[in-house]
C-alpha positions in Angstrom: -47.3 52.5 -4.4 -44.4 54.0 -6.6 -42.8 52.5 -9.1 -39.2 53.0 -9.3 -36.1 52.0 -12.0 -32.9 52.9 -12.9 -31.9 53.3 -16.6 -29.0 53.6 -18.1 -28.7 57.5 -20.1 -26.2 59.1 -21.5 -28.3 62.3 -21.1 -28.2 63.0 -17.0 -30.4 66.1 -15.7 -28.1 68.0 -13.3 -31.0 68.1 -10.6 -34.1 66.2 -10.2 -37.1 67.2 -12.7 -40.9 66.6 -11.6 -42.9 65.6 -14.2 -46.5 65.5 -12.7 -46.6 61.6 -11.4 -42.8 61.2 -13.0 -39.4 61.9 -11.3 -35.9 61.7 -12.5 -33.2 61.8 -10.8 -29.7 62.0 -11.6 -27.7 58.9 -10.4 -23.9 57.3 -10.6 -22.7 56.0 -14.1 -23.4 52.3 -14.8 -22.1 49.3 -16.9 -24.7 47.6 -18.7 -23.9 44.3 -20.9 -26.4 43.7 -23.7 -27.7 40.7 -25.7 -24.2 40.7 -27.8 -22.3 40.2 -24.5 -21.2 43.7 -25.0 -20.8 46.1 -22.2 -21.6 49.9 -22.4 -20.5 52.4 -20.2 -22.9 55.0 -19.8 -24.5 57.7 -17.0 -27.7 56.5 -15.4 -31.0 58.0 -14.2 -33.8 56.8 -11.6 -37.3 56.7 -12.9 -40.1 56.9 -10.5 -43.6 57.2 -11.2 -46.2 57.6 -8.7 -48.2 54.7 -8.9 -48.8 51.6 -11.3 -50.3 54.2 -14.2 -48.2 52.9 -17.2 -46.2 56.4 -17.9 -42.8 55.1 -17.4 -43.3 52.7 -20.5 -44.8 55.3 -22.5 -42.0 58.3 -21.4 -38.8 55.7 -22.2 -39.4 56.2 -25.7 -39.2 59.8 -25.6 -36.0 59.9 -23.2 -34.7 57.4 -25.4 -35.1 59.3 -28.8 -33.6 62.3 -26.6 -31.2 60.5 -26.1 -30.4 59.4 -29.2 -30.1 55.4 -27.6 -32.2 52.3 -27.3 -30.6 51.3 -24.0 -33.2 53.0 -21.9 -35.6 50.6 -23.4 -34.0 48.0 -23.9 -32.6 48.1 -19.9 -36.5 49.0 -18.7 -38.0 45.7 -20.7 -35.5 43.8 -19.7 -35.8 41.3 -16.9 -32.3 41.0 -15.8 -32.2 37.5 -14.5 -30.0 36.1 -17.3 -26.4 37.3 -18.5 -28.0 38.0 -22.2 -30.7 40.4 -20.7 -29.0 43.7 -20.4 -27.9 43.5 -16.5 -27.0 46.8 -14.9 -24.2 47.6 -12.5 -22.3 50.2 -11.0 -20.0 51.3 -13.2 -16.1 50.5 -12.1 -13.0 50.9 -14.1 -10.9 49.5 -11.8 -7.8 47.7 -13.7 -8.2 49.6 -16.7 -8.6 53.7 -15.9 -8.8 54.7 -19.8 -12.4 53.3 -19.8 -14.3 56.3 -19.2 -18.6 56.4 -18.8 -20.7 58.6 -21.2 -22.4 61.3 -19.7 -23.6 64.4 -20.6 -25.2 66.6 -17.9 -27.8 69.1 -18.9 -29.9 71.8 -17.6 -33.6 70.6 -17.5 -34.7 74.3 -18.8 -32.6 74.3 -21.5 -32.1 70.8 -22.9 -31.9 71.2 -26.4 -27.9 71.8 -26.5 -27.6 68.3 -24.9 -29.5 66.8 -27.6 -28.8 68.5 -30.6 -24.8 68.6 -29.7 -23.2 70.0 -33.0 -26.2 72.2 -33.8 -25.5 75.9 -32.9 -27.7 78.0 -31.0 -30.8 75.4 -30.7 -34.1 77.0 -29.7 -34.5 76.9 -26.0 -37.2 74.8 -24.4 -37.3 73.2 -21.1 -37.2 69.0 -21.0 -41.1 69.2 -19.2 -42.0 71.2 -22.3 -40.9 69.0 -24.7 -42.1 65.8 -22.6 -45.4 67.6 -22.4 -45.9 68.3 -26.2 -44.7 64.4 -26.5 -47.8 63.4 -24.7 -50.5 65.2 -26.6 -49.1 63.7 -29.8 -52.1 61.2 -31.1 -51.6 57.2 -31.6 -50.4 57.9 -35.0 -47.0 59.2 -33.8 -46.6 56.9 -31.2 -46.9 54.1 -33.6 -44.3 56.0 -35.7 -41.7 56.2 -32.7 -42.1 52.6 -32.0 -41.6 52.1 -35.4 -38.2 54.1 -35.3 -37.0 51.9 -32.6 -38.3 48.2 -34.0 -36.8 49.3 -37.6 -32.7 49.7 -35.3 -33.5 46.7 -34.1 -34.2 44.1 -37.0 -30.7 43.3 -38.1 -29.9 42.0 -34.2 -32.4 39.7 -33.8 -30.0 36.6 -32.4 -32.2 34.0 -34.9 -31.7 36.2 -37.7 -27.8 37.2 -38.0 -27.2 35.3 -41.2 -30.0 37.1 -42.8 -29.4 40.7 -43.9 -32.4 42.6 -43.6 -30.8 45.9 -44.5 -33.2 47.1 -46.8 -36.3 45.9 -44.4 -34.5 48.5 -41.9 -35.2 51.0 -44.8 -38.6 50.2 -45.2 -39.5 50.7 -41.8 -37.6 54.0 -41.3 -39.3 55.1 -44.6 -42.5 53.9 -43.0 -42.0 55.8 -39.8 -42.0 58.9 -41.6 -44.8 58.4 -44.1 -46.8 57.5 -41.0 -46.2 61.5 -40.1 -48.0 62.8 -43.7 -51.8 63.3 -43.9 -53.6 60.5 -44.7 -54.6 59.7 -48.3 -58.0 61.6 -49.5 -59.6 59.4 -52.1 -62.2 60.9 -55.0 -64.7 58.1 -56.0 -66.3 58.6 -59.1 -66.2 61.3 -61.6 -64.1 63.8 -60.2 -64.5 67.7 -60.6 -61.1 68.5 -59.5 -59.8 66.6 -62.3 -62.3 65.0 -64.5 -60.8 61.5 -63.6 -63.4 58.9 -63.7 -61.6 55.9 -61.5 -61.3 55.7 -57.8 -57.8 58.0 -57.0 -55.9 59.5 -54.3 -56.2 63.4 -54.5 -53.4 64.2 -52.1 -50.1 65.5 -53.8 -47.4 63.3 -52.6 -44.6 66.1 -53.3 -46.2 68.6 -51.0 -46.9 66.4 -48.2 -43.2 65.7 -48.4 -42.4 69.5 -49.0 -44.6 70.2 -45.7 -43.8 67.4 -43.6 -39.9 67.9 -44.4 -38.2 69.8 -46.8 -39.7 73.5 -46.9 -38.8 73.2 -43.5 -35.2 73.1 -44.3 -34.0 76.4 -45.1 -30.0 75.8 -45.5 -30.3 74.5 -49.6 -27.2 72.0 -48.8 -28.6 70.6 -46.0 -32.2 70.4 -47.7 -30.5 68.8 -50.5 -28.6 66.1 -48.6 -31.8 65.0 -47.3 -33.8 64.7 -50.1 -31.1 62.6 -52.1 -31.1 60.3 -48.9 -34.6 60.2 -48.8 -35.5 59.9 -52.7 -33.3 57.3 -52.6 -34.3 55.1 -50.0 -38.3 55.7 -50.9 -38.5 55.7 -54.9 -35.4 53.1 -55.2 -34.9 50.6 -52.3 -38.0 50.4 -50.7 -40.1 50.3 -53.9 -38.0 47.5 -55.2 -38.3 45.6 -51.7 -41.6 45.7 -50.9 -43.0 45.0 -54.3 -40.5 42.9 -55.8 -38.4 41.6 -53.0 -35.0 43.4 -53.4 -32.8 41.9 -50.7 -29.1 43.5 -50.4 -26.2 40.9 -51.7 -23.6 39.5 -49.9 -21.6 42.8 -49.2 -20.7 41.8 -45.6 -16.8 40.5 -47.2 -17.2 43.3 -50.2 -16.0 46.2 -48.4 -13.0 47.5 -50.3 -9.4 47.3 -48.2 -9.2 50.7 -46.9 -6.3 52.5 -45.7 -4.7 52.5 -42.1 -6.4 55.5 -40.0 -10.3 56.5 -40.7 -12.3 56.1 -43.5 -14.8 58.7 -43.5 -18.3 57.4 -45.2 -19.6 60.5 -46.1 -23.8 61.0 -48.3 -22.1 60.9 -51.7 -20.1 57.6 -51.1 -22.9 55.9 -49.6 -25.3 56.6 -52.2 -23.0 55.6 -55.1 -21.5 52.4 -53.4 -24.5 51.1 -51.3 -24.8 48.0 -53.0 -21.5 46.8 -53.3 -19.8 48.0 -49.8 -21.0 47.0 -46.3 -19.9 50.2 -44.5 -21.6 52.7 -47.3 -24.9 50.8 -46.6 -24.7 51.0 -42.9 -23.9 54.4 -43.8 -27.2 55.1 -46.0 -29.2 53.1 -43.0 -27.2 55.9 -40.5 -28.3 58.6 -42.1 -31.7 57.8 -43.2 -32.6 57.3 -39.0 -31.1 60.6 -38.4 -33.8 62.0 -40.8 -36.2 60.3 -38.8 -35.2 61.1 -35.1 -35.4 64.8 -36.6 -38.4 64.7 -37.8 -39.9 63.1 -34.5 -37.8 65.1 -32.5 -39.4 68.3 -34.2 -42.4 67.4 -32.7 -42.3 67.7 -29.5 -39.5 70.4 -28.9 -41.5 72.8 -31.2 -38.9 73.7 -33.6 -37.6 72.9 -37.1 -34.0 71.6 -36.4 -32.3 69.7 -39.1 -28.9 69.2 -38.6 -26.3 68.1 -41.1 -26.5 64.5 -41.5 -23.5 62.0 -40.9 -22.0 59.1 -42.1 -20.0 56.3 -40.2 -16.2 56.1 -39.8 -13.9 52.7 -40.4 -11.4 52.9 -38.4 -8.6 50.7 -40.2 -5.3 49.3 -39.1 -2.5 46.5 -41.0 -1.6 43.9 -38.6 1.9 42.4 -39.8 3.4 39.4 -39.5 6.6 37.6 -41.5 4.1 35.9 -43.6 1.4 37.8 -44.4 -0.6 41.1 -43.5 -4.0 41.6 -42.7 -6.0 45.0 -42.4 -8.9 44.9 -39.6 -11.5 47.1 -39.9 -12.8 48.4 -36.8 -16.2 50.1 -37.6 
């Protein structure tokens, strides 16, 4: 008995690819509309898996972090019985042609190009590769994936959206990646290494984070962009949020008025503005999950590729009228 369903993906193989018990293949663009009545236009792919063995539920999230999207998973949990539940159909532009579907085709035996799509010269490796490696990862990183997603999802919960839980995204991104360092070594007793007589953790924070990330990084602008990111999210807004309940304030009205055209948020303003600006936040948040799809990423295709990270852009425009004039932005 197979089981057989079609996802929505920006990524689209240009033939078929076999993956033992798994096959995708390459199918017409689709429209899906999700929980926020919004609709996404988007390339789409047909999953089958040969039998009822539980690999389609386990390979979304590595398509999906491929990707770079949730709406793989979200479209293969989803029912699709209600208008809220992320319904698919065929894609038709019919009545407004500047609507155009998101795909990217890419060449199962060399698939990095498609992911990585501003980093030059990737290292080549074939989709079933990298899918292979993701299976032999232990429960550990699987946990760590799932966290990657859940911590995107948090602030769209439909019973939560007066509640910013911006910082509680940060935790859970920070947690994703300490979930990827070796786990803590503890001395009990008098301890030769150091002569300390309490109960301690012998594991040097700094080189776990050296080896897990940062060595990795050989371009020192890059490497350094990270690390502020990080250092700030870990030692300054999760501390503060786990231990003493740091919640962001009210900086959904606080963004600045910003001038017609795009606003680039770039990793200085974000860090410096953060707490008093909506967009640097979502900026910080951006930038902190590109560290960890990376790092995840890195994984399973077998390389160290860190690209340079990037903020969000406000689009901003002055709407006019013989009383008054108002500035919309459009991030």
């Amino acid at each position: 008995m197979n089981n057989s369903r079609r996802l929505p993906s920006y990524l689209v193989p240009m033939e078929e690819i076999i993956l033992n018990k798994l096959r995708i293949i390459p199918a017409e663009p689709v429209t899906v509309n999700d929980d926020w009545q919004r609709d996404h236009w988007s390339g789409s792919i047909i999953i089958e898996e040969d039998g009822l063995n539980g690999l389609i539920d386990n390979w979304v999230y590595f398509h999906a972090l491929s990707v770079d999207s949730r709406l793989p998973v979200y479209a293969l949990h989803a029912k699709g019985e209600e208008p809220s539940s992320f319904q698919i159909n065929e894609f038709n532009n019919e009545g407004n042609e500047n609507i155009v579907p998101r795909v990217i085709n890419f060449d199962s035996a060399d698939f990095l190009p498609a992911v990585y799509l501003d980093y030059e010269e990737p290292p080549e490796i074939s989709y079933k590769q990298a899918y292979e490696n993701y299976i032999k990862q232990d429960e550990v990183y699987f946990s760590a994936v799932k966290n990657y997603f859940a911590a995107q999802d948090i602030n769209y919960n439909k019973r939560l959206r007066y509640i910013d839980n911006s910082y509680w995204q940060i935790v859970m991104l920070v947690s994703t990646l300490e979930a990827l360092l070796p786990p803590p070594v503890f001395c009990k007793g008098q301890c030769e290494t150091c002569g300390k007589g309490l109960s301690h953790v012998l594991n040097d924070p700094g080189k776990d984070w050296n080896e897990l990330l940062f060595n990795k990084i050989s371009n020192k602008k890059i490497r350094k962009q990270y690390r502020d990111v990080l250092d700030e999210a870990r030692y300054k807004i999760r501390n503060d949020t786990v231990h003493n309940g740091l919640a962001p304030g009210n900086t959904f009205w606080k963004s600045p008025s910003l001038p017609d055209g795009i606003t680039e948020y770039t990793t200085e303003k974000s860090l410096v503005e953060y707490k008093t600006d909506r967009y640097s936040l979502e900026s910080l948040i951006e930038q902190l999950r590109q560290i960890c799809r990376y790092t995840l990423l890195n994984k399973v295709v077998a390389c160290d590729v860190f690209p340079t990270l990037k903020g969000i852009e406000v689009h901003s425009t002055t709407i006019r009228s013989t009383e008054s004039s108002t500035t919309i932005n459009l991030g």
